[in-house]
C-alpha positions in Angstrom: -31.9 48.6 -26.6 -35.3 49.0 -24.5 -34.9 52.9 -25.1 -35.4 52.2 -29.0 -38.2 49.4 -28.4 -36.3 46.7 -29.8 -35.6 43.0 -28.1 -32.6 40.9 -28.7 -32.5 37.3 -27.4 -29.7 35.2 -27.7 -28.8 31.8 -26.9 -26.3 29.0 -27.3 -26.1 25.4 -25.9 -23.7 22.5 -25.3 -24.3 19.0 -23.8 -22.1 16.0 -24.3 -22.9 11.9 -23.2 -20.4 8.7 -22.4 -22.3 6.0 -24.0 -20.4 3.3 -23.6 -22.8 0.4 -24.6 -25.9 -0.2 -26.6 -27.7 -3.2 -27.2 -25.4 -5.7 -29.5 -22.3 -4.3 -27.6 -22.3 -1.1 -29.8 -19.7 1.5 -28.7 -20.3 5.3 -29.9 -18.2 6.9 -27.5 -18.8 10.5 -26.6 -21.7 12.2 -28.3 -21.7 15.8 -28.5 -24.8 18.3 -29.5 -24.3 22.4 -30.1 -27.2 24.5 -30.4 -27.4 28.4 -31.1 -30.3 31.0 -32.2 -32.0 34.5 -31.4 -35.0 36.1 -31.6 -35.5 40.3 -32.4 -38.3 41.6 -31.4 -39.2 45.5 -32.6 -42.6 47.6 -33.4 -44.9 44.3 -33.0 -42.4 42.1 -35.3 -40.6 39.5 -34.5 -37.9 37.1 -36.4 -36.2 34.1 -35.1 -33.6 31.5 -36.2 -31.8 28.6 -34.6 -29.4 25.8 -35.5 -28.3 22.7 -34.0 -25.7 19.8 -34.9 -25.1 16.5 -33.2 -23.2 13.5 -33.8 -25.4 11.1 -33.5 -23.4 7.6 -33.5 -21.6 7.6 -36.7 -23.4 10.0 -38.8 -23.9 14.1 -38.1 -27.3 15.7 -37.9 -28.2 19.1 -38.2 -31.2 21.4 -38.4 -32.0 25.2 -38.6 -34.8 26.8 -38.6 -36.1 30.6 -39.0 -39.4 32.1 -38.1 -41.3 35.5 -38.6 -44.3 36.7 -36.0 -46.7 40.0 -36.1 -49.7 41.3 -34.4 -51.9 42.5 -35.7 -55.9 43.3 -35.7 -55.8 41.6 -31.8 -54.1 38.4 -32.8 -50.9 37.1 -32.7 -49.8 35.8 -36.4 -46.4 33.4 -36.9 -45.0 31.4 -39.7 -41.6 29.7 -40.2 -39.0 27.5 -41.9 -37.1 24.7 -41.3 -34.6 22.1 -42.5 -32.8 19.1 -41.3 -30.4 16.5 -42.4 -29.1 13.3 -40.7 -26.3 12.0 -42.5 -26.8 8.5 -40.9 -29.8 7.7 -42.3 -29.8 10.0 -45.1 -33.1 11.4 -44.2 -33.4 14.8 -45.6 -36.5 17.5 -43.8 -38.5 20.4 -44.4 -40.7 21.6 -42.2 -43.3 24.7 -42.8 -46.0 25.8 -39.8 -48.1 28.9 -39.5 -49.8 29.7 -36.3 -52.6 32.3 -35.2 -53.4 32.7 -31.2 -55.5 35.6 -29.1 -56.2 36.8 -25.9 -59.6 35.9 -24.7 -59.6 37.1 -21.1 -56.5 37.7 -18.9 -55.4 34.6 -18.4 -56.6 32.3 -21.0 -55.6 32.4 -24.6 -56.9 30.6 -27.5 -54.4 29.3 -30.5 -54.1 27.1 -33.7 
């Protein structure tokens, strides 16, 4: 896709753990955690999204998130979306974030 200008990332994860024992003898067996997402990049925009679940001892957690980036006028502008849910505690999350960075000399950039 380089001859049209466009970018495709993509990605995907997998990572498993024994644990046998936890303080108080707690046993939670194998844990497991999948992970996907992407980024397209084209004319100076870019999107993103990812996702993730995990058992996490007894309850299921997962989180996604998505994310839009431009330049423009010499900086670099970003903003984004993001929810989670752990079903062991019941905690529910939202996450919003902006960002704004530029190049000050060749190797030193400056970002909020």
């Amino acid at each position: 896709l380089g001859d049209a200008g466009v970018r495709v990332d993509v990605y995907g994860a997998f990572g498993r753990a024994d644990v046998d024992t936890l303080p108080g003898d707690i046993d939670l067996g194998t844990l497991q955690v999948w992970s996907t997402g992407g980024n397209l990049e084209w004319e100076g925009l870019r999107f993103g999204a990812d996702w993730l679940t995990t058992d996490n001892g007894g309850g299921r957690y997962r989180a996604w998130s998505i994310g839009l980036g431009a330049d423009w006028r010499g900086f670099a502008w970003s903003g984004g979306f993001g929810r989670s849910r752990d079903d062991l505690t019941g905690i529910d999350g939202e996450t919003w974030h902006i960002g704004l960075s530029r190049d000050l000399w060749e190797l030193t950039k400056i970002a909020s």
